[in-house]
C-alpha positions as CSV (number, residue, x, y, z in Angstrom):
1,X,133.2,172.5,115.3
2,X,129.8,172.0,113.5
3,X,131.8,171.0,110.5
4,X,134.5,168.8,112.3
5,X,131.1,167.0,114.0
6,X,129.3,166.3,110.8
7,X,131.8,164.7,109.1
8,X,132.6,162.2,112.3
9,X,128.7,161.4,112.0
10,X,129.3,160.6,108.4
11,X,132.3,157.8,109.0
12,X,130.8,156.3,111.8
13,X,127.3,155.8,109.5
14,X,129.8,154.4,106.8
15,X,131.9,152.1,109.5
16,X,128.3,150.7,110.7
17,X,127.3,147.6,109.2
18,X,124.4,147.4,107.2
19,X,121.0,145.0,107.6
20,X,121.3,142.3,105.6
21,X,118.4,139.4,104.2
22,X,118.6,137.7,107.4
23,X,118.5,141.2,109.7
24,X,115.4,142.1,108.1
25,X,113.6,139.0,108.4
26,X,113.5,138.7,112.1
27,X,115.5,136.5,114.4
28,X,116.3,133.0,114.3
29,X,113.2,131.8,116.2
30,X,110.6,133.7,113.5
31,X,112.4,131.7,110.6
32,X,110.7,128.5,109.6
33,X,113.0,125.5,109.9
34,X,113.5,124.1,106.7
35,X,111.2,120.5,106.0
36,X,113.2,117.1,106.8
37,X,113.5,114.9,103.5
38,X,111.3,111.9,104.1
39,X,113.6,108.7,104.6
40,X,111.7,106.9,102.4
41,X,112.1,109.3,99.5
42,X,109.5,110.6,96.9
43,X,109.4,107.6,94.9
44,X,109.2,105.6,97.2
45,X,106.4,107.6,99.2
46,X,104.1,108.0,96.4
47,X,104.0,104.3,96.1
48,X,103.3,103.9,99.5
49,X,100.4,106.2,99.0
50,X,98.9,103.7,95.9
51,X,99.6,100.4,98.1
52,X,97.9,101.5,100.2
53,X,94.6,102.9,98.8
54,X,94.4,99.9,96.8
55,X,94.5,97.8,100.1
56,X,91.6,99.9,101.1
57,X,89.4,99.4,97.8
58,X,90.0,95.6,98.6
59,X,87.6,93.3,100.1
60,X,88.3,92.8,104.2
61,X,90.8,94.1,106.0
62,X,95.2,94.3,105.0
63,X,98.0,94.9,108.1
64,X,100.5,96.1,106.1
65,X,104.4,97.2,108.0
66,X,106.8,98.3,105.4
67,X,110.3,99.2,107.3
68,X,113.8,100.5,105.9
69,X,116.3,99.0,107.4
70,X,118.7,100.8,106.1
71,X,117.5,104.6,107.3
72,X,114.8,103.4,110.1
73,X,111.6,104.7,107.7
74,X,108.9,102.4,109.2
75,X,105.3,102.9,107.3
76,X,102.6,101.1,109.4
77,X,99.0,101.1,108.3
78,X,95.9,101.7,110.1
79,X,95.4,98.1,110.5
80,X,99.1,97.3,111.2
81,X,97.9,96.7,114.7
82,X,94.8,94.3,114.0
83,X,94.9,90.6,115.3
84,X,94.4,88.3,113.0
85,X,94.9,84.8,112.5
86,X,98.9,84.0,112.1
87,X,98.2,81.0,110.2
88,X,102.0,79.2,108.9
89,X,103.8,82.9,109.8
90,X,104.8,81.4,113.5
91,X,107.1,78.9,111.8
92,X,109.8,81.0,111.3
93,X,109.6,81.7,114.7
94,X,109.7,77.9,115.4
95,X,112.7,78.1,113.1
96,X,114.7,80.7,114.9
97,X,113.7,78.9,118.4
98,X,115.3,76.0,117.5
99,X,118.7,77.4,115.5
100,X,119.1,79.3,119.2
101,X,118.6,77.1,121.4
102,X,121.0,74.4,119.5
103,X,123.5,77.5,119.8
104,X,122.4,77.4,124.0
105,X,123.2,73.7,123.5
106,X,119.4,73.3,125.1
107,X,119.1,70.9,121.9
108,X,120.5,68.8,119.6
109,X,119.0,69.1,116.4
110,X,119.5,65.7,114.1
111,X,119.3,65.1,110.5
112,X,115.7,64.6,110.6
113,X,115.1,67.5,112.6
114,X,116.9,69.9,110.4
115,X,114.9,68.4,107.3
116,X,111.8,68.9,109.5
117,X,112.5,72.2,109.4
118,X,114.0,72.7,106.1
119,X,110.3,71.3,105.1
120,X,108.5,73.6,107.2
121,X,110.0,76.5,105.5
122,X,110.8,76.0,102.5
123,X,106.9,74.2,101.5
124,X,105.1,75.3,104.7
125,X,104.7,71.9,105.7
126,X,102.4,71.2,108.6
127,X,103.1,68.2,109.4
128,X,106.8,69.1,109.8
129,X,105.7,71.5,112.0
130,X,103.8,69.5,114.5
131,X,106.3,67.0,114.6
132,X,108.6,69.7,115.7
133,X,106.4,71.4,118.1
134,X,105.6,68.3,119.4
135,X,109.1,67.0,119.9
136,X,110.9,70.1,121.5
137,X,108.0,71.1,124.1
138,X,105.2,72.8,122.3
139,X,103.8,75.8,123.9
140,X,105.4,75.5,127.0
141,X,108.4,76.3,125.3
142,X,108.1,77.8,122.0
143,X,105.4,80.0,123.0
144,X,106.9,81.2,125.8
145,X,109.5,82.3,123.7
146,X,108.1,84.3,120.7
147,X,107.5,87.2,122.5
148,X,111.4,87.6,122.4
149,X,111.4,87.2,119.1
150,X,109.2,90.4,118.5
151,X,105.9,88.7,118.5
152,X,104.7,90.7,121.3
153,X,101.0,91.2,120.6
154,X,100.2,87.2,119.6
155,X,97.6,85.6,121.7
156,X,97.0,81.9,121.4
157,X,93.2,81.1,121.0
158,X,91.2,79.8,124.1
159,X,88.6,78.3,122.2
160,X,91.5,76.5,120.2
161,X,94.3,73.6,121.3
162,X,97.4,76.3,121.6
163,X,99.8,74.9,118.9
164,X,101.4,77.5,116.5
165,X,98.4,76.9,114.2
166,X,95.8,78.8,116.5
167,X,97.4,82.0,117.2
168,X,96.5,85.7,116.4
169,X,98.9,88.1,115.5
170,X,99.2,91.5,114.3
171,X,101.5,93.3,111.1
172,X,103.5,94.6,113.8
173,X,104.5,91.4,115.2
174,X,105.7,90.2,111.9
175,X,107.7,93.1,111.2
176,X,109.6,92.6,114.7
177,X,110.0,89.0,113.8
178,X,111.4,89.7,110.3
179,X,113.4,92.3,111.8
180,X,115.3,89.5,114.4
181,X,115.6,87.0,112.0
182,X,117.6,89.7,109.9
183,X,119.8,90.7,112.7
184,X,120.6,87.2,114.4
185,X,123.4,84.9,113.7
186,X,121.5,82.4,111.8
187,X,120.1,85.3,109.1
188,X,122.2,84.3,105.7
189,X,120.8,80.5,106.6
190,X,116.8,81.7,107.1
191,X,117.1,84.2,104.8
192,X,118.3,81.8,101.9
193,X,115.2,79.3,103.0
194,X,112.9,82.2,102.3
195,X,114.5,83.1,99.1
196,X,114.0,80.2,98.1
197,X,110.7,79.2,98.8
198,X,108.3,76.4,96.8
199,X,105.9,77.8,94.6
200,X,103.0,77.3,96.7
201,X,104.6,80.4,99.0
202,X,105.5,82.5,95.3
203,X,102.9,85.8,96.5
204,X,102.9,88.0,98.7
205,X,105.7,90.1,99.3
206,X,107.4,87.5,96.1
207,X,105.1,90.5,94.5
208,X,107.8,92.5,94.7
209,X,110.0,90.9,91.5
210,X,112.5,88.9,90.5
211,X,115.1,92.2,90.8
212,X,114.1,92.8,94.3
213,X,115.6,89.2,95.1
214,X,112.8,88.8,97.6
215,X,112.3,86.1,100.2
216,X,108.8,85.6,102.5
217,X,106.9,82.9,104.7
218,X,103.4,83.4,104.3
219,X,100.3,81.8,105.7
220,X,97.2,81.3,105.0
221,X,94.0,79.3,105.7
222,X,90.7,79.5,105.7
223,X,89.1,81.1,109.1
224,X,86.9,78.4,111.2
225,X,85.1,81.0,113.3
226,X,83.2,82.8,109.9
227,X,84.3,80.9,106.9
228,X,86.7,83.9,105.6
229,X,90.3,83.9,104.6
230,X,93.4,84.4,106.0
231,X,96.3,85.4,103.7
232,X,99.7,86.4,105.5
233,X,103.0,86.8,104.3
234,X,106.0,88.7,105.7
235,X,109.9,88.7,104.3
236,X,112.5,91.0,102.5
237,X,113.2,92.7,99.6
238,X,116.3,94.5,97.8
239,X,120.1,94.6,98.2
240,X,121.0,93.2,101.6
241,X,117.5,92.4,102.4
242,X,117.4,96.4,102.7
243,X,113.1,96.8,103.1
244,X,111.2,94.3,104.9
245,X,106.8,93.8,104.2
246,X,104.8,92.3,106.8
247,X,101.3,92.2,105.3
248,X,98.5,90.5,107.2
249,X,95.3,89.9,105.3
250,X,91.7,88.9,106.3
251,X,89.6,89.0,103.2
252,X,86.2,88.4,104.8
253,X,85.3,86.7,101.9
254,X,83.9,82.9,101.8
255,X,84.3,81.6,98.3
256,X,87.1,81.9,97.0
257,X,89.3,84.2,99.7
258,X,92.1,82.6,99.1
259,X,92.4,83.7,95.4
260,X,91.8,87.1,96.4
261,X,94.0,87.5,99.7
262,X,96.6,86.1,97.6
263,X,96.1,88.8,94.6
264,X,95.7,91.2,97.2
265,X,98.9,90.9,98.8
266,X,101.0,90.3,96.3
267,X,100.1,93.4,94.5
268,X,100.7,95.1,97.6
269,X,104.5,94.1,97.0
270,X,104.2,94.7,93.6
271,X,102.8,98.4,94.2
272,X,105.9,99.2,96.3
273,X,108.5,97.5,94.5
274,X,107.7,96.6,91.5
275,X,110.4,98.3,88.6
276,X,111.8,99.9,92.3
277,X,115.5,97.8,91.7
278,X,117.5,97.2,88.7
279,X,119.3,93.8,87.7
């Protein structure tokens, strides 16, 4: 019997299965998941990383939303959320306003009006815009409108008339803006006014090359409350208008702002995209 039972020990210890890697490691629950791969890829990421220290060894203060439409990878910066003067930016929300209400048939849009607008876009021209504000209700109906439009956090001034010129907005707001305009019916139209821009609107996100076939509408003045600049610009870059750059800019500098919230920006673009694409 002693023999018998000894050898039955022996083929079940043989039978049994033995501890594998994962057996000796501990259960499931002690493993360490393995890390996501960042949507915006290493390349991409580490650029990021420069654009963004170089907006912080730059004079004032840089908004800056950088968003991938094509995975969701949205990169906001710490001053993403900052109000700041919208300066021309709210006339590509005048823009879509009109395209959709003609579609409501709300309005009729003439000759004139579409080379109003054409004008406004395409050079930033003021006086385009007010005589479009003017004509088609101003606040009381634009305004009331752009929060649809993604520009949620804009507040017009109190110490200022409230015409599209005196609003403050944030990075944020622009990247919700850009974002409609790129998902609406009228997006191949808008989109090949900003590709297209005059060369006063060439910076900004235009930073980001000829090979990222970019398109923007920026805005800029100088600031009437301290004497600073304002330099905004917000639009697309690479295949299908793939990554959009909303990048607000107050330089907080007097003399010559404008030259350097313009260099600032567009390097920004150039940082991130710059050599990115291929023609």
């Amino acid at each position: 019997m002693g023999k018998l039972l000894l050898t039955a020990l022996l083929a079940a210890f043989a039978l049994a299965p033995s501890p594998g890697p994962a057996d000796r490691s501990g259960s499931a629950a002690d493993r360490p998941e393995p890390a996501a791969a960042d949507p915006f890829g290493a390349d991409l990421r580490a650029r990021i990383g420069r654009a963004q220290a170089y907006a912080d060894s730059r004079p004032g203060v840089t908004g800056i939303v950088l968003r991938d439409r094509s995975t969701g990878a949205v990169y906001r910066s710490p001053a993403a959320g900052t109000l700041i003067w919208a300066c021309s930016t709210p006339k590509l929300a005048m823009a879509v306003d009109l395209l959709e209400r003609e579609d409501a048939k709300a309005v009729t849009l003439t000759a004139e009006d579409r080379d109003l607008l054409h004008r406004m876009l395409h050079s930033s021209d003021d006086d385009a815009a007010h005589a479009l504000w003017t004509r088609f209700g101003g606040e009381a109906e634009f305004g009331r409108r752009f929060p649809a439009y993604g520009m949620t956090d804009m507040r017009f001034s109190d110490r200022h008339p409230h015409h599209w010129g005196w609003i403050r907005t944030t990075a944020n707001d622009l990247d919700r803006l850009i974002g409609y305009v790129l998902a609406g019916r009228h997006r191949d139209h808008l989109a090949g006014e900003l590709r297209t821009v005059d060369p006063n609107q060439q910076w900004g996100v235009w930073g980001a090359g000829a090979a990222a076939r970019p398109g923007n509408k920026n805005g800029w003045s100088d600031d009437n409350d301290d004497g600073s600049w304002i330099m905004n610009s917000v639009g697309f870059a690479g295949p299908g208008e793939r990554y959009t750059l909303a990048l607000m800019n107050d330089t907080r500098v007097v003399s010559g702002g404008d030259a350097v919230g313009r260099e600032t920006t567009t390097k920004i673009a150039e940082i991130l995209f710059g050599g990115y694409f291929h023609t």
